[in-house]
C-alpha positions in Angstrom: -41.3 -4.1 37.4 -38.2 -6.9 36.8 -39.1 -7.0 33.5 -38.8 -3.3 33.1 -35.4 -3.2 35.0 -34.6 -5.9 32.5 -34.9 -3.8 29.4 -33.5 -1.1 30.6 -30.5 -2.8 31.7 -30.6 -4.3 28.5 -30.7 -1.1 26.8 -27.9 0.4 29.0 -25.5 -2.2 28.2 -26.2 -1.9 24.3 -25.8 1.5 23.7 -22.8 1.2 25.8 -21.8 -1.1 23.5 -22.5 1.2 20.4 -20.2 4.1 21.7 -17.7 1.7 22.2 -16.7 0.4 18.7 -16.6 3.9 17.0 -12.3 3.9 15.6 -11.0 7.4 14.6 -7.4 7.0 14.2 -5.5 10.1 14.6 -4.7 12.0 11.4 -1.4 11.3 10.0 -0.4 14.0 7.1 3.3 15.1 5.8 4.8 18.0 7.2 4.4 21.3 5.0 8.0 21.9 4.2 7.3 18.6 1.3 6.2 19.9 -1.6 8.5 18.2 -4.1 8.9 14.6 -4.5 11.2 11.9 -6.2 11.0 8.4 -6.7 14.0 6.7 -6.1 14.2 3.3 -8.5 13.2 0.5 -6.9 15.4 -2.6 -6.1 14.5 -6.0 -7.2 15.6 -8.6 -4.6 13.2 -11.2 -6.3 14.9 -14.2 -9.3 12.6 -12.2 -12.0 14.6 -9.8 -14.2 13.5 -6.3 -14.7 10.3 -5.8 -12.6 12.0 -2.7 -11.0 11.7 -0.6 -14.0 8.2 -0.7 -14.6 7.1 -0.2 -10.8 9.2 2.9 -10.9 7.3 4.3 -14.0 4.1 3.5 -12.9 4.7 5.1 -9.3 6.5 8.0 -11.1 3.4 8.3 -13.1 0.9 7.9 -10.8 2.5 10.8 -8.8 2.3 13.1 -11.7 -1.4 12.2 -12.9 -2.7 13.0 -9.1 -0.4 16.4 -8.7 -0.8 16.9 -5.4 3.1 16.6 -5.3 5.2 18.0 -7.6 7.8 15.4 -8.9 11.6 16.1 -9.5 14.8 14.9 -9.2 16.2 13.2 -5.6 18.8 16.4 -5.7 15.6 18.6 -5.5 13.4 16.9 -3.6 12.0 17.5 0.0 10.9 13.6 0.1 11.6 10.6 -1.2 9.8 7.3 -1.9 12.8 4.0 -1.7 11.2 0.7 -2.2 12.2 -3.1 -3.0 10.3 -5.5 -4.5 10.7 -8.5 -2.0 8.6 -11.2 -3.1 7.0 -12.3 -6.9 4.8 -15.1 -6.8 3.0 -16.6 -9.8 0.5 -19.5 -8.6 -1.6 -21.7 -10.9 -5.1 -22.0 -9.4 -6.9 -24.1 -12.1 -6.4 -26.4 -14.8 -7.8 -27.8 -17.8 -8.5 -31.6 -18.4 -4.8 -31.8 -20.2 -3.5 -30.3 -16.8 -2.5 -26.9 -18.4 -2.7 -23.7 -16.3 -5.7 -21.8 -16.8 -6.3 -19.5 -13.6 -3.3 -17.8 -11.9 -2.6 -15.9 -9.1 0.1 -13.4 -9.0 1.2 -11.3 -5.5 3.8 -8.8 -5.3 5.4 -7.9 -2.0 6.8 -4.4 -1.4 8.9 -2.7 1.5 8.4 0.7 1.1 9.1 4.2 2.7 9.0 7.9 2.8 12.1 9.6 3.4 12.0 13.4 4.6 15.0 14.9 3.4 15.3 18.0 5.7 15.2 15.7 8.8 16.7 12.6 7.6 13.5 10.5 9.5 11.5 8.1 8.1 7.8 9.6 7.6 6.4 6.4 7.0 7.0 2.7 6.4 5.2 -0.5 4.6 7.5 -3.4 5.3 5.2 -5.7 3.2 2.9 -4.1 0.8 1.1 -6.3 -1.0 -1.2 -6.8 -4.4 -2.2 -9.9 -5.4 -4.7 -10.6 -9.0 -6.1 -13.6 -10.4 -6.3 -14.1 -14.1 -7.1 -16.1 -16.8 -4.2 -17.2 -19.0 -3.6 -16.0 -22.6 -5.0 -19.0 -24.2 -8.5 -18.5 -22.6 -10.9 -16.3 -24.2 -10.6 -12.8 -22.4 -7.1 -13.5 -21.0 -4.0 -12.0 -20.7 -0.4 -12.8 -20.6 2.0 -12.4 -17.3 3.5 -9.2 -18.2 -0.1 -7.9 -19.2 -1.3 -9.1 -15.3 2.1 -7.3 -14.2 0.7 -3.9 -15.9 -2.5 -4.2 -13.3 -0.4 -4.7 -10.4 2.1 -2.0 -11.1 -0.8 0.4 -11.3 -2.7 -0.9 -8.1 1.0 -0.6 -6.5 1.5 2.6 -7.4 -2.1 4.3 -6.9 -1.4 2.6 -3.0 2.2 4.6 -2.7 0.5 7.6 -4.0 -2.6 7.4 -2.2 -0.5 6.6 1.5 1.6 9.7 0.8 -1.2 12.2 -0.1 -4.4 11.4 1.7 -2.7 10.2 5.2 -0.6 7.1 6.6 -2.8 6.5 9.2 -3.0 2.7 8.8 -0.6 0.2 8.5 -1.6 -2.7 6.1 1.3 -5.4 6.6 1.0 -8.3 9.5 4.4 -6.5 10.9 4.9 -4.9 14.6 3.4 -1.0 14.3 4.7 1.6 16.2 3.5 5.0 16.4 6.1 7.8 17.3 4.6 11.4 17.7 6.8 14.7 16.7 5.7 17.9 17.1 4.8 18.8 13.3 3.6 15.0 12.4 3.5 11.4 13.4 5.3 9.1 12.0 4.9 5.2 11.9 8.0 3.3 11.8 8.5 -0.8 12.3 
């Protein structure tokens, strides 16, 4: 008889348990009046000349190859993407036996937001996006150079800013305080 009471108990608790940890976060979508989108250049606040450029292309391109959105000017938008590149870090992991770089590790750090024209708010807001890759150097067999390593994080970058505006911002991926604040026709998360 206890030992029955025990399992049960046992079984109570669990499935308790089970119900507990299921996470839907609410859905977080743009408002319909945004159908047309601009990218605004980006600002390089880093010592490393002209990484701006090339994030803007690859963001601008990334936006055009999905089409959810169609891209324009800022003058006819109804949203806007603003971002600066924050931080560029280029780390050597490994070396040979002449001490010569052989593995890096590059990270780019991105504040980022969505601007809604129409209301002047703040949709959403990454205050430290962040991509990091590891590579081989140039002079190792399959490697590439730093502005070829560049290339791959510009595109993971820019299928990120793409893929937060289209398909939801429901999460928040920097370490920073999150805030949700809930309107009427969307929710927004600000810092």
């Amino acid at each position: 008889m206890r030992l029955t009471l025990a399992l049960l108990c046992v079984a109570v608790i669990f499935l308790a348990g089970c119900t507990e940890s299921t996470y839907k976060p609410y859905p977080q979508v743009m408002p319909q009046h945004i159908s047309k989108v601009a990218v605004r250049p980006f600002i390089n606040r880093t010592q490393v000349f002209a990484l701006e450029d090339k994030l803007t292309l690859a963001v601008s391109d990334e936006f055009l190859k999905n089409g959810y959105y169609q891209l324009v000017t800022e003058a006819n938008s109804d949203g806007v993407i603003i971002g600066q590149i924050t931080r560029y870090l280029m780390v050597p992991l490994q070396y040979d036996t002449q001490l010569i770089p052989t593995t890096y590790r590059m990270e780019v750090w991105l504040n980022i937001k969505f601007l809604d024209k129409k209301t002047d708010v703040v949709i959403w807001e990454e205050p430290a996006l962040m991509s990091t890759y590891i590579y081989s150097a140039s002079t190792m067999a399959g490697g590439m150079t730093e502005e070829q390593a560049r290339e791959q994080i510009w595109d993971r970058l820019a299928r990120d800013i793409v893929k937060r505006t289209t398909d939801g911002f429901g999460s928040v991926w920097s370490e920073s305080k999150k805030r949700t604040q809930e309107n009427n026709e969307y929710t927004t998360i600000t810092q």
